[in-house]
C-alpha positions as semicolon CSV with decimal commas, in nm:
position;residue;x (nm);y (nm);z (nm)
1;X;10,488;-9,121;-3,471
2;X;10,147;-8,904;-3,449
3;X;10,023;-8,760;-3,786
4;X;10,104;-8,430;-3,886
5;X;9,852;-8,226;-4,062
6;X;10,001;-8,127;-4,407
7;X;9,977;-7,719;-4,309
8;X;10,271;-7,804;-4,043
9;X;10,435;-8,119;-4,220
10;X;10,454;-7,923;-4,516
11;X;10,563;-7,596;-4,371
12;X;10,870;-7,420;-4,563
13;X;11,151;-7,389;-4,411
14;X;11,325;-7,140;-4,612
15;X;11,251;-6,813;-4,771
16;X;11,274;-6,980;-5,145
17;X;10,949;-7,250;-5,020
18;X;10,746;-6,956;-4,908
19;X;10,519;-6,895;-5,242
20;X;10,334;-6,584;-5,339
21;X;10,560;-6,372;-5,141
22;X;10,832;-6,344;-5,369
23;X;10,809;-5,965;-5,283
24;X;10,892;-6,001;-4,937
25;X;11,105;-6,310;-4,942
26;X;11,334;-6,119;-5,188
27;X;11,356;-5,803;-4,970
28;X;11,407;-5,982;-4,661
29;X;11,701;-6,169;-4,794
30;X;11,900;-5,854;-4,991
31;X;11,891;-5,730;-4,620
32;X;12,031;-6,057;-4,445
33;X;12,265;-6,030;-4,737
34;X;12,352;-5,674;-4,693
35;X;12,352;-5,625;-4,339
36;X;12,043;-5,415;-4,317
37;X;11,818;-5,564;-4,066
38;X;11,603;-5,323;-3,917
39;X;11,529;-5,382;-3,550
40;X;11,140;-5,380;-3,593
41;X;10,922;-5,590;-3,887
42;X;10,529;-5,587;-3,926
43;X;10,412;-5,865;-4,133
44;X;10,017;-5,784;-4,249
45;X;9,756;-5,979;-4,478
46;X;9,506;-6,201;-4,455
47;X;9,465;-6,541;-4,280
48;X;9,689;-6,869;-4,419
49;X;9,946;-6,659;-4,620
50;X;10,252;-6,717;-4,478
51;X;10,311;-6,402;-4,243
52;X;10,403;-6,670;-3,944
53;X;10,649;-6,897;-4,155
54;X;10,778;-6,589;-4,307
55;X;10,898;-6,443;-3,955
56;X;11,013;-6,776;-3,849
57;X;11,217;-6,828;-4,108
58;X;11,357;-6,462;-4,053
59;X;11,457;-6,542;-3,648
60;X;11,605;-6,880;-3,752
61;X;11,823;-6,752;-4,020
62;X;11,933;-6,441;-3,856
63;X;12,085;-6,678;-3,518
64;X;12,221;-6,936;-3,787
65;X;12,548;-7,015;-3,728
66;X;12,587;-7,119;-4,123
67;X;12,358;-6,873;-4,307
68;X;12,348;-6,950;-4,701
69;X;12,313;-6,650;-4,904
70;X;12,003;-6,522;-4,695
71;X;11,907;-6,880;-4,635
72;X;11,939;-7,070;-4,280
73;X;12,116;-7,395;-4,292
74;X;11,883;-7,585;-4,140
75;X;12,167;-7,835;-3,992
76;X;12,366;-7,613;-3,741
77;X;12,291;-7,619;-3,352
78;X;12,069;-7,343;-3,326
79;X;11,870;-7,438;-3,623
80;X;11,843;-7,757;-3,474
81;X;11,707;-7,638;-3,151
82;X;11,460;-7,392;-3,322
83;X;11,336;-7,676;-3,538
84;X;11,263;-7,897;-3,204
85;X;11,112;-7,554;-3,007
86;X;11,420;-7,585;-2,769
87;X;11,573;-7,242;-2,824
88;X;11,548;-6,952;-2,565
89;X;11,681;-6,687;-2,755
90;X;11,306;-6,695;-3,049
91;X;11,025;-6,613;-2,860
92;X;10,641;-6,645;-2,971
93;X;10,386;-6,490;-2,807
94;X;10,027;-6,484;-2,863
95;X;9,920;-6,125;-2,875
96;X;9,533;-6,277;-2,777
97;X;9,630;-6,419;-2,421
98;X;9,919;-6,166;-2,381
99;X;9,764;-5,849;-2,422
100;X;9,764;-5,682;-2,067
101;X;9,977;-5,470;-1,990
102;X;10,151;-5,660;-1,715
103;X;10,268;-5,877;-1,969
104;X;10,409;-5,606;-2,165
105;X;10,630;-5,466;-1,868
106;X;10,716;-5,846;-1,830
107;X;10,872;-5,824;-2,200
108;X;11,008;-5,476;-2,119
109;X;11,179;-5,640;-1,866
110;X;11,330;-5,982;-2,059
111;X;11,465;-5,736;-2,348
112;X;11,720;-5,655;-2,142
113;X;11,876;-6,006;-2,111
114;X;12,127;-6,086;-2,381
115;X;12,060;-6,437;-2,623
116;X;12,204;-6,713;-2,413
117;X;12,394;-6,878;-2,780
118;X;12,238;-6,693;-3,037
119;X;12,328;-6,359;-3,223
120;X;11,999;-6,187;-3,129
121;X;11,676;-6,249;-2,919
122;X;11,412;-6,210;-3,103
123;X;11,056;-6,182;-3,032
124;X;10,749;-6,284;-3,255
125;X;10,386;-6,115;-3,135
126;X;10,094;-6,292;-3,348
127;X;9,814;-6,117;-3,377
128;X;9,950;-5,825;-3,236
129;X;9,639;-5,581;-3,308
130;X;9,491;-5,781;-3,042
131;X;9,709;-5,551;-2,761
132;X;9,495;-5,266;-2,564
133;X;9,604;-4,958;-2,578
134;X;9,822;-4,974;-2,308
135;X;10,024;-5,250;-2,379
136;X;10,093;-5,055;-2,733
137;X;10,190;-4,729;-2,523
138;X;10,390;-4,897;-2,322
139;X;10,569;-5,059;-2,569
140;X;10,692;-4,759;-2,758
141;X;10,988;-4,652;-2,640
142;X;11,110;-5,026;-2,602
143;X;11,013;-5,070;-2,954
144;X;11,174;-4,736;-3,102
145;X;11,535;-4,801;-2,926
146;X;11,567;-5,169;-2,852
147;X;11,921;-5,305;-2,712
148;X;12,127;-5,426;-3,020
149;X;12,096;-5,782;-2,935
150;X;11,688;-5,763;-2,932
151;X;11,433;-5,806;-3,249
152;X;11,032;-5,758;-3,293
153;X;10,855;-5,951;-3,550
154;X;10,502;-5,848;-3,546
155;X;10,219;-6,095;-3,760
156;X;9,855;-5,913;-3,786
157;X;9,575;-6,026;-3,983
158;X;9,401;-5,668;-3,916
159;X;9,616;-5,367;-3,940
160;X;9,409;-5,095;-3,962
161;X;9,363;-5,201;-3,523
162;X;9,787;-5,146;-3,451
163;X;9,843;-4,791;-3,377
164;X;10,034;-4,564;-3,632
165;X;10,271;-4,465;-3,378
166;X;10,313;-4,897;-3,373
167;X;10,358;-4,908;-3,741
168;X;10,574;-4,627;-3,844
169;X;10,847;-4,754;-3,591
170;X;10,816;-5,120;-3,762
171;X;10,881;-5,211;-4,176
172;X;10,576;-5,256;-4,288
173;X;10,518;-5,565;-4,549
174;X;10,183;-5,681;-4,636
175;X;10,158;-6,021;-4,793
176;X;9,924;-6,104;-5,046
177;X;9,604;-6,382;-5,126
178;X;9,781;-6,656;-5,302
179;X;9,637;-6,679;-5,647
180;X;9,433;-6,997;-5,760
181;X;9,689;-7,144;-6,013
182;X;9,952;-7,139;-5,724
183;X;9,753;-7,316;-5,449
184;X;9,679;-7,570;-5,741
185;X;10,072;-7,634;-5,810
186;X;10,177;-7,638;-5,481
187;X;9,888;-7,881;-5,370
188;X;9,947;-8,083;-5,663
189;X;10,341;-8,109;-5,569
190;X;10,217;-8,265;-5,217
191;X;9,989;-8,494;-5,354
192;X;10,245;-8,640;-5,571
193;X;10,448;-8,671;-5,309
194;X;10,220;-8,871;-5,087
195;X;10,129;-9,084;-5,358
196;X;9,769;-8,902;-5,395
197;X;9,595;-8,949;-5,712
198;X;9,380;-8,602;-5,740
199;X;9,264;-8,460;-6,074
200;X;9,278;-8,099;-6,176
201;X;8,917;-8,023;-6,101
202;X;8,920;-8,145;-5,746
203;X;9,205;-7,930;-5,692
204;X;9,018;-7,581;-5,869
205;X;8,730;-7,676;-5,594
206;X;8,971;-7,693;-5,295
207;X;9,162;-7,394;-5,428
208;X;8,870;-7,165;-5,540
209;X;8,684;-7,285;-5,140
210;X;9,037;-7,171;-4,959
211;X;8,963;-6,815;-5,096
212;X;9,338;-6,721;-5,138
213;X;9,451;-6,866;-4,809
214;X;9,717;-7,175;-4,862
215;X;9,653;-7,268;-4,458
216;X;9,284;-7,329;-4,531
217;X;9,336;-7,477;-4,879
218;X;9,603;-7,763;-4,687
219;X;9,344;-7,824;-4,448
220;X;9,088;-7,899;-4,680
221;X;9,324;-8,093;-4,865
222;X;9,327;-8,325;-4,578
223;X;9,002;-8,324;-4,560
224;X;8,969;-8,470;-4,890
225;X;9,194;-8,733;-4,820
226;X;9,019;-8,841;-4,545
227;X;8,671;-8,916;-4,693
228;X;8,833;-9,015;-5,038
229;X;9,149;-9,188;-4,938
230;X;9,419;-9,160;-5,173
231;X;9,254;-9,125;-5,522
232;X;9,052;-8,800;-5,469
233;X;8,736;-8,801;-5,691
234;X;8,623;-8,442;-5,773
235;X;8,277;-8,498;-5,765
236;X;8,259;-8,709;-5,425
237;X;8,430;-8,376;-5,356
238;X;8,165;-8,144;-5,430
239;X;7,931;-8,406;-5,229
240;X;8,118;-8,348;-4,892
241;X;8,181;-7,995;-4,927
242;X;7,789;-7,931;-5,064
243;X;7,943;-7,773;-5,356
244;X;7,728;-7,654;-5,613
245;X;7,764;-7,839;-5,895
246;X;7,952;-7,571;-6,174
247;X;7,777;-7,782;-6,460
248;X;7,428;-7,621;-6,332
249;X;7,582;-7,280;-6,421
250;X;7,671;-7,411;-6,804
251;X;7,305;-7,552;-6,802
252;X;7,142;-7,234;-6,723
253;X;7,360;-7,051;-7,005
254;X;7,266;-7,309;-7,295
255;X;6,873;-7,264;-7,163
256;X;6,907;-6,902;-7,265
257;X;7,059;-6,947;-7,607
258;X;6,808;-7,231;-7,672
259;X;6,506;-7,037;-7,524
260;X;6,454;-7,371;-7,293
261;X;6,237;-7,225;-7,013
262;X;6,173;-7,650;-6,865
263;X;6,510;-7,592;-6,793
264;X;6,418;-7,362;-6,490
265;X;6,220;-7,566;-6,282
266;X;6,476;-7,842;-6,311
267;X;6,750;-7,656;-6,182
268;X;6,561;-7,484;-5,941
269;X;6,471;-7,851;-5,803
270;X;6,767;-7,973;-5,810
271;X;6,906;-7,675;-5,627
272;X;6,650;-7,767;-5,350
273;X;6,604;-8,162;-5,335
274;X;7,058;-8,095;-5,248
275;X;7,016;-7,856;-4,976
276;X;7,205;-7,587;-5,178
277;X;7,210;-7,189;-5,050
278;X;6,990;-6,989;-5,249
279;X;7,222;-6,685;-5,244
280;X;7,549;-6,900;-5,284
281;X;7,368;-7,010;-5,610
282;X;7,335;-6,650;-5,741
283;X;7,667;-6,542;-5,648
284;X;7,817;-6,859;-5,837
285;X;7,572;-6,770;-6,125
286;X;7,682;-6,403;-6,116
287;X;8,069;-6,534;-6,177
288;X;7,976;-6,744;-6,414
289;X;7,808;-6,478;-6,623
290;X;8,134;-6,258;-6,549
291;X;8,360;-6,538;-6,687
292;X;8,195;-6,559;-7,023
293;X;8,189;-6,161;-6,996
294;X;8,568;-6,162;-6,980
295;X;8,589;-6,475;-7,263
296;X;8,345;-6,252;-7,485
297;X;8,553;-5,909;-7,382
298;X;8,918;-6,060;-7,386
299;X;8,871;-6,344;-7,640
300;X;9,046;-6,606;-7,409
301;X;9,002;-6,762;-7,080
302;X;9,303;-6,665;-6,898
303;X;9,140;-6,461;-6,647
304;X;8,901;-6,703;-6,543
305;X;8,950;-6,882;-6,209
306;X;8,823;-7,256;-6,286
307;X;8,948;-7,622;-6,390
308;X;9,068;-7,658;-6,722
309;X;8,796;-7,831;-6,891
310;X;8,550;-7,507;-6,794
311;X;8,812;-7,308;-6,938
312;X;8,736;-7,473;-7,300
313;X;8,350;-7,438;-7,222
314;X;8,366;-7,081;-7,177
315;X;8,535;-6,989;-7,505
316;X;8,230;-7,217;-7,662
317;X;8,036;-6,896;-7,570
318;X;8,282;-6,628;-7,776
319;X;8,045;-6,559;-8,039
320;X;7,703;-6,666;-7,881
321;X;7,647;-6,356;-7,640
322;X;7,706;-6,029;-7,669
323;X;7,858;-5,740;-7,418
324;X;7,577;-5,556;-7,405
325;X;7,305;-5,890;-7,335
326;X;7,568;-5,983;-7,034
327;X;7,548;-5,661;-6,931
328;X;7,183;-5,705;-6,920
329;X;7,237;-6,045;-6,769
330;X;7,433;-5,944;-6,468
331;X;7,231;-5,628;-6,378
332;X;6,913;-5,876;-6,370
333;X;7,082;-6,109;-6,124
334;X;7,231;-5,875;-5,928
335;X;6,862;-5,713;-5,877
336;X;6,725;-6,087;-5,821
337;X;7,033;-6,140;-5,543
338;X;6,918;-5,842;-5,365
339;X;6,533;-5,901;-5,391
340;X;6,575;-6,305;-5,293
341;X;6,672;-6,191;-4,926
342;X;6,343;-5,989;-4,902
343;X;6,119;-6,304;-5,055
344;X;5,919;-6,520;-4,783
345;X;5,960;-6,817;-5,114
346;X;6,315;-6,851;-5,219
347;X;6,240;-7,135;-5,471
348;X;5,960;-6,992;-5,618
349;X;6,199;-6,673;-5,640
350;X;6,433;-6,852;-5,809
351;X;6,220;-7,011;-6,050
352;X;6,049;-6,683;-6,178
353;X;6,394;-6,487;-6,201
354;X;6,531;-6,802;-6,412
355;X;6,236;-6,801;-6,681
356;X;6,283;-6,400;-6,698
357;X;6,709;-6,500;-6,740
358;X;6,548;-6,757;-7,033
359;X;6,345;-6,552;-7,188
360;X;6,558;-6,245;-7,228
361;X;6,606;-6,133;-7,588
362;X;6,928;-6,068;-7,808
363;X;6,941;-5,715;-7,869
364;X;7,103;-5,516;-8,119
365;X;7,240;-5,138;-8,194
366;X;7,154;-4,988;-8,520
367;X;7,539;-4,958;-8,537
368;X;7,554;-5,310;-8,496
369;X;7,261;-5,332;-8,759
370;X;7,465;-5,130;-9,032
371;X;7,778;-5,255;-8,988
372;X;7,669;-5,602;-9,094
373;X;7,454;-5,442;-9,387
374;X;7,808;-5,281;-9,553
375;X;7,995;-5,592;-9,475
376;X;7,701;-5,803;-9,637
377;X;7,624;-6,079;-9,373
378;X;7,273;-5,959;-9,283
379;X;7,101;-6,156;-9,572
380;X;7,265;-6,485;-9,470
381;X;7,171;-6,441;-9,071
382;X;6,862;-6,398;-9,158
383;X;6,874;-6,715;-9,413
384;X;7,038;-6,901;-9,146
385;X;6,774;-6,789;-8,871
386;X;6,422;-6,865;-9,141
387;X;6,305;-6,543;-9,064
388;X;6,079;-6,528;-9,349
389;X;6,091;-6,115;-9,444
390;X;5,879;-6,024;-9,692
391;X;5,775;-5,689;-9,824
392;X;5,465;-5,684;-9,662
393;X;5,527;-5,904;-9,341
394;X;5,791;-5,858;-9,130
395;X;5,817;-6,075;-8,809
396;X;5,766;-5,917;-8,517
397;X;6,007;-6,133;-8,309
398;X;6,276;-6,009;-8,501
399;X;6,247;-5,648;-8,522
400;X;6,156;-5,669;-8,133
401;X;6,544;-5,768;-8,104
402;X;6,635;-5,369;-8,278
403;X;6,700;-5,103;-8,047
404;X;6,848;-4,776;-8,129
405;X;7,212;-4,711;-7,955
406;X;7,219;-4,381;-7,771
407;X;7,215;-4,066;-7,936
408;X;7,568;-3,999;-7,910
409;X;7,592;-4,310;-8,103
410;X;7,386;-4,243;-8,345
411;X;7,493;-4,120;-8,686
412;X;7,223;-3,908;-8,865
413;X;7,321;-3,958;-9,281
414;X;7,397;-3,621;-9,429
415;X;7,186;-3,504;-9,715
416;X;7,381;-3,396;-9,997
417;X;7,171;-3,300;-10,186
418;X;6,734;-3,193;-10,202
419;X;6,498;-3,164;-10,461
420;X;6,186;-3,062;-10,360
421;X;5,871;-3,248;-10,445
422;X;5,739;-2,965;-10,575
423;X;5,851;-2,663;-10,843
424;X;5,860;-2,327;-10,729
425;X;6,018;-2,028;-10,919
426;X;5,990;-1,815;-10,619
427;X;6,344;-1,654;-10,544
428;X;6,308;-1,661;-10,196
429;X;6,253;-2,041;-10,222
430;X;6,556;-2,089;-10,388
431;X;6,732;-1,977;-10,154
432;X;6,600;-2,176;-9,880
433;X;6,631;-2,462;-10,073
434;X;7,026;-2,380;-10,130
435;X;7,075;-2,304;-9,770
436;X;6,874;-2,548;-9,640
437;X;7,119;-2,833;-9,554
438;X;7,336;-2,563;-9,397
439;X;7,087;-2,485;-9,183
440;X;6,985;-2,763;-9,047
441;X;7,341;-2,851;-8,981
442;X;7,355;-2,549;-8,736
443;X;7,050;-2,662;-8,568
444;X;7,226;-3,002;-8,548
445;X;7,534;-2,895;-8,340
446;X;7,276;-2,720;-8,093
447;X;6,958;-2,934;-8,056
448;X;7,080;-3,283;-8,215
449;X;6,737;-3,423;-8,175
450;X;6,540;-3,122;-8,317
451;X;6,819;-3,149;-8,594
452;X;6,733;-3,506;-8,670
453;X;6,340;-3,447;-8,715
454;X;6,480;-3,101;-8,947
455;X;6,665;-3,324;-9,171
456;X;6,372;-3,575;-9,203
457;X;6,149;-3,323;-9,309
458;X;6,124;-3,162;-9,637
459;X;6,058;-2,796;-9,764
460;X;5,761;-2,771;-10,033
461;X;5,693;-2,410;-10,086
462;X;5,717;-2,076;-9,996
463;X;5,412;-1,832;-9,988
464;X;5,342;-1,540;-9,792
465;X;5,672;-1,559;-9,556
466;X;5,526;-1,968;-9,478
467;X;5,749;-2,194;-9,571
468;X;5,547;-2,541;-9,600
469;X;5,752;-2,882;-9,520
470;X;5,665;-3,208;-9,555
471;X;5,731;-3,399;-9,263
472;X;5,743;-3,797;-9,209
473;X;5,551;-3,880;-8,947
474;X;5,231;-3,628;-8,708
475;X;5,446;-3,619;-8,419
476;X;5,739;-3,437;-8,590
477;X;5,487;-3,140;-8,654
478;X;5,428;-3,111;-8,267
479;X;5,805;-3,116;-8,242
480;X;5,835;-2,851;-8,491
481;X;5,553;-2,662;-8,314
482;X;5,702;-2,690;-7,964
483;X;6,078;-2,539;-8,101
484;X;5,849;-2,238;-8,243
485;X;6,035;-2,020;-8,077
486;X;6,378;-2,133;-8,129
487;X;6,269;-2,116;-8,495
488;X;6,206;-1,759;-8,524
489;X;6,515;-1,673;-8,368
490;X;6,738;-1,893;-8,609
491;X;6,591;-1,821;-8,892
492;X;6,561;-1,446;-8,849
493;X;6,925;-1,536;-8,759
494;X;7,064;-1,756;-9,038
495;X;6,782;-1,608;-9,324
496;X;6,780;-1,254;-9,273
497;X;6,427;-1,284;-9,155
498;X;6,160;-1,422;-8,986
499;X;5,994;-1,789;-9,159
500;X;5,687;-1,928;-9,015
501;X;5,688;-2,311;-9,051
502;X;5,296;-2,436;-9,202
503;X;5,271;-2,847;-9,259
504;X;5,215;-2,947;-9,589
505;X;4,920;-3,159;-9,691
506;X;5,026;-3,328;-9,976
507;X;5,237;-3,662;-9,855
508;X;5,208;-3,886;-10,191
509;X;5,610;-3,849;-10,266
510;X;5,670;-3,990;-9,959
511;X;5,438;-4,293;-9,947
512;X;5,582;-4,331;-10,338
513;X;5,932;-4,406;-10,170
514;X;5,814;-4,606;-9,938
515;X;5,638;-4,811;-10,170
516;X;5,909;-4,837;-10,419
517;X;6,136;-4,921;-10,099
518;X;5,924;-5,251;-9,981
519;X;6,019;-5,435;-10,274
520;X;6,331;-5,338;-10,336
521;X;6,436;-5,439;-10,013
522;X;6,280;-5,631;-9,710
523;X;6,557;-5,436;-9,416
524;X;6,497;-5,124;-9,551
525;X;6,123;-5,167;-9,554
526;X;6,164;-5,334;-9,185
527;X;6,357;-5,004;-9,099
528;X;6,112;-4,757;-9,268
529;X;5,821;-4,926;-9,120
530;X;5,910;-5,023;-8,779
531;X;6,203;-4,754;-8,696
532;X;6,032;-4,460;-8,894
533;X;6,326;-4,419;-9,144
534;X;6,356;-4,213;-9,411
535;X;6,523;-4,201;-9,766
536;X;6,796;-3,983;-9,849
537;X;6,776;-3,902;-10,197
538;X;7,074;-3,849;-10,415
């Protein structure tokens, strides 16, 4: 006997063999059970899914003469005959070769003809969208009022090409990709029973190359067994497919967290002394990235589409990278994918955007910053990392990692309470100082920035309708300056009158704090330093 490729040896027979159309499988049978068989089906999805089988299964059951609960025997006469392509009354046609419309009248004509043993005559069209115009037109009325005795099963792999007036006279069902995990089981369930030997990894790479289609995935399955005979080897696998090695991708990862920039020239060699696609490199490195994204996101692996022993790799990474640095991760490769096809040097590409992946920098929200001051793990990081703070030196690598989170994320401390550096018995001063934090509250909710330099700056006197502040750093005076306007208006507004702002000369209270705050306290000195902060007094 000739060999039979496993995509027809294996082909199901009945509805229950047909995976990842449980949807349809179900549907079809409830109406075989129930006696609701419309007269028309359109079965639409991508290559390799099952649409064929499906509506071969359908014709055989519905002219069995010993249907089982919306199954067909597969023993009776007419089973028999459809099983060994001897039956007259299912018809397949090729919608490619067929698609004039002198074939069409042809079929017009044949409808007519009652099943010579069968219950119906049914008619499958593959690749129907492949019909001109015509043939569709002329097919309509046919189509829309069949004799009793006649079915249409239509298979398309593109749709959106068969006319609506085609599809709204059919049942539509579209099938789906088959998912990873079941290509894996069902290939599995073959190989054990053909006495292959194939480990879980070889089947991920067949699975994750079929791309959702089982067809494709059984061919390559073949394949495999052909080069490795019966104990598949996943990485003579890779070899004959040219597979890119997924090992390269966890390499590349563990150079960034180790700041190993050697690492990039390796790769980027190996990548070229095996002949692999530049671009199929990024676009495995970009789903790589995206799978410890959604292990770092989700805190397990169950979304990620690879063997079993990368599963346990990727939740390595759960505390090693951040959202926001894979963020930052993915953008940069996405740029590089786009900028690769424009580059007259692809390895030299490569090579530069790899040392920019490596030398990337944590970063870190002042959010981030203060929620590990109040739960008290900041001093032992920094133990653990030998940063070395001191009051007077603070490492520049390390406060190069601080960024501020955006302003809506930002919360400016309230100031409860303000005693000026100064004494003044002046009246009018009082009451500034009283109202103070209320005003700059209001000027908060409207300019949140302006608001934030207010509450940083510090009323000294009042003389002559000039109220003097002390502010913390030059630039907050232009600030102040620039809102001159705005000023006037709220104050006349909120005081009763207008106050002209003057800057105050005298800033020894200030540097006092700040010298008192160095060696108290190493972060806060970092933070008044480095991120111009300010003490709130109590």
């Amino acid at each position: 006997m000739n060999y039979i490729v496993t995509a027809r040896k294996w082909r199901p027979q009945k509805f229950d063999e047909v995976v990842g159309q449980e949807h349809i499988t179900t549907t079809l049978k409830n109406a075989i059970r129930n006696n609701r068989v419309a007269h028309a089906y359109l079965f639409a999805g991508p290559r390799g899914v099952g649409k064929t089988t499906t509506a071969r299964i359908l014709a055989k059951v519905l002219n069995c003469l010993n249907p089982q609960d919306g199954e067909p025997c597969n023993e009776c006469e007419m089973c028999k005959d459809f099983l060994n392509s001897q039956t007259l009354d299912i018809i397949e046609i090729d919608g490619a070769s067929n698609r004039r419309i002198e074939e069409i009248r042809t079929l017009r004509e044949s409808v007519k003809y009652a099943p010579t043993k069968g219950k119906y005559k049914i008619y499958i069209i593959d690749e129907v969208h492949m019909l001109t115009t015509e043939s569709f037109n002329a097919l309509l009325k046919t189509l829309e009022e069949p004799p009793e005795h006649t079915l249409f099963i239509f298979a398309t792999t593109d749709v959106h090409k068969v006319p609506l007036t085609i599809i709204s006279r059919c049942q539509r069902f579209d099938f789906r990709r088959i998912e990873l995990n079941t290509i894996k089981k069902l290939l599995k369930n073959i190989a054990d029973a053909e006495g292959i030997e194939i480990d879980d990894t070889a089947l991920t790479i067949i699975a994750k190359k079929a791309d959702g289609a089982l067809r494709d995935a059984q061919s390559l399955f073949d394949q495999a067994i052909s080069f490795s005979g019966n104990k598949v080897d996943s990485t003579l696998l890779s070899k004959m497919f040219n597979l890119i090695d997924e090992e390269i991708y966890f390499e590349i990862s563990d150079a960034i967290l180790d700041k190993n920039y050697k690492s990039a020239f390796e790769i980027s060699q190996k990548i070229y002394d095996n002949g692999w696609n530049y671009i199929d490199f990024l676009n495995g490195l970009n789903e790589h990235f995206r799978n410890i994204l959604t292990v770092v996101i989700r805190k397990d692996a169950k979304l990620v589409e690879t063997a079993d022993i990368y599963k346990n790799k990727y939740l390595s990474y759960l505390d090693k990278f951040s959202e926001s640095d894979l963020l930052r991760i993915l953008t940069f490769i996405n740029k590089t994918q786009y900028e690769l096809k424009a580059s007259s040097n692809p390895k030299l590409k490569i090579e530069i955007a790899l040392c920019q992946l490596i030398g990337i920098e944590k970063s870190e929200t002042i959010n981030e910053l203060i929620s590990k001051i109040n739960a008290g793990n900041l001093n032992s990081e920094l133990k653990e990392k030998e940063t070395g703070y001191s009051s007077d030196n603070i490492k520049k690598k390390e406060l190069s990692n601080v960024r501020p989170a955006f302003k809506s994320e930002v919360k400016i401390p309230e100031v409860k309470e303000f005693i000026p550096p100064t004494a003044n018995d002046s009246d009018d001063f009082k009451n500034i100082i009283a109202k103070w934090h209320e005003f700059v509250e209001q000027v908060k909710t409207e300019k949140i920035f302006f608001g934030s330099v207010l509450i940083n700056s510090n009323p000294v006197n009042f003389i002559d309708n000039k109220l003097k502040i002390e502010v913390e750093k030059p630039e907050d005076w232009d600030i102040i300056c620039d809102n001159k306007s705005y000023l006037d208006k709220k104050t006349k507004d909120f005081f009763g009158k207008k106050i002209e702002f003057d800057i105050a000369k005298n800033t020894d209270t200030q540097n006092i704090h700040k010298s008192n705050l160095k060696d108290e306290n190493p972060l806060i000195n970092a933070i008044i330093e480095k991120l111009g902060a300010k003490e709130i007094k109590k």
